[in-house]
N, C-alpha and C positions, 0 to 999 in steps of 0.2 A: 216511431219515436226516435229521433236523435239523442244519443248519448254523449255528455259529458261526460271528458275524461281528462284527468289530471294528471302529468306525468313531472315531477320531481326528482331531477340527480343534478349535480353538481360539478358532472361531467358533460361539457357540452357535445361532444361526439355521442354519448350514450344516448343521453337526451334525444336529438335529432333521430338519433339511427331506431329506436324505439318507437317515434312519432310516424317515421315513415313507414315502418313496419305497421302501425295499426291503420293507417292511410293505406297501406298497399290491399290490405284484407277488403277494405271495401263497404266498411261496415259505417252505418247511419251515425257519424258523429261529429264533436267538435269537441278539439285536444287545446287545451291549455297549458303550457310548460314553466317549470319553475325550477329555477337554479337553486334554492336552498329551502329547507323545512320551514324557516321565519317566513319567508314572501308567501306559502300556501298558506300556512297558519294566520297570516295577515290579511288576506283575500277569505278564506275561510270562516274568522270571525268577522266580519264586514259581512259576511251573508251569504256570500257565494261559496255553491255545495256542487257535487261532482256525484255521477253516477259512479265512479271506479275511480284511486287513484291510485299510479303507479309510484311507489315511495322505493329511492334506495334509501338503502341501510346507512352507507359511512359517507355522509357529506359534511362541509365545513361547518363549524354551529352546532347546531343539533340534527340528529340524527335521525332519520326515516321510522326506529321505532318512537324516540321521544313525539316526534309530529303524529304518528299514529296514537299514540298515549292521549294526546292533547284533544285530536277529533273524536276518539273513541265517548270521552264524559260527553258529550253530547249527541254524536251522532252515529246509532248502532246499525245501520240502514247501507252505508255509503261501503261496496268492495274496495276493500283494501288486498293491493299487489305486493307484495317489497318484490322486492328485483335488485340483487346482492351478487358481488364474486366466490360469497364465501359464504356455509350453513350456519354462519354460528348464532345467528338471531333467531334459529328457526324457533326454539320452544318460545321465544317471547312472542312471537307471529301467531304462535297456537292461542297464548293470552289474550291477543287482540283481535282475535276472533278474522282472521286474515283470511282472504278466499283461498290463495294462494302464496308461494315463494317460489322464485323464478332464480334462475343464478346464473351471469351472466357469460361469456356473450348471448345476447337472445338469439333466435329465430325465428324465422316466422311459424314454423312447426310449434315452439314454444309458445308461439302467440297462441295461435289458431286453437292451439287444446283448452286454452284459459277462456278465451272468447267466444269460441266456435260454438 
């Protein structure tokens, strides 16, 4: 089964460097990337749903919890990552029922224990 994965930050170096990292793992999937919380939330209500999505925390707009706030009334199914420089959303991440919180820079160590 190929997995869908959505990775959302608003940093395009993160972004990338996060994408290659789950590419380098080797794992069955196809990564879709999104610059800010509105374009997944827009693609999201349009229909398209993700096995996993990686949300940061502080992007321009609204913010990686508010987009998780927004998928959660609907969809209690899909792993939810945040991937953050800083803990301070962690207890909102426990509310949203989050697999995980990662805190940046990643690695692939940090991958691999989420994924693996």
């Amino acid at each position: 089964m190929t997995l869908k994965i959505a990775v959302c930050d608003d940093n395009p170096s993160d972004r990338q460097r996060l994408i290659a990292l789950i590419k380098s793992e080797n794992f069955d999937c196809e990564c879709t990337a999104y610059e800010s919380g509105e374009m997944l939330l827009w693609d999201f209500d349009s229909g398209v749903h993700f096995d996993i999505i990686f949300l940061d925390i502080y992007m321009a707009g609204i913010t990686g919890v508010t987009a998780a706030q927004q998928i959660r009334l609907t969809d209690a199914e899909t792993l939810l990552i945040f991937v953050s420089s800083s803990d301070e959303f962690y207890r909102e991440s426990y509310d949203l029922y989050a697999f995980n919180y990662l805190i940046k820079p990643l690695t692939a160590d940090n991958l691999n224990e989420v994924l693996g």
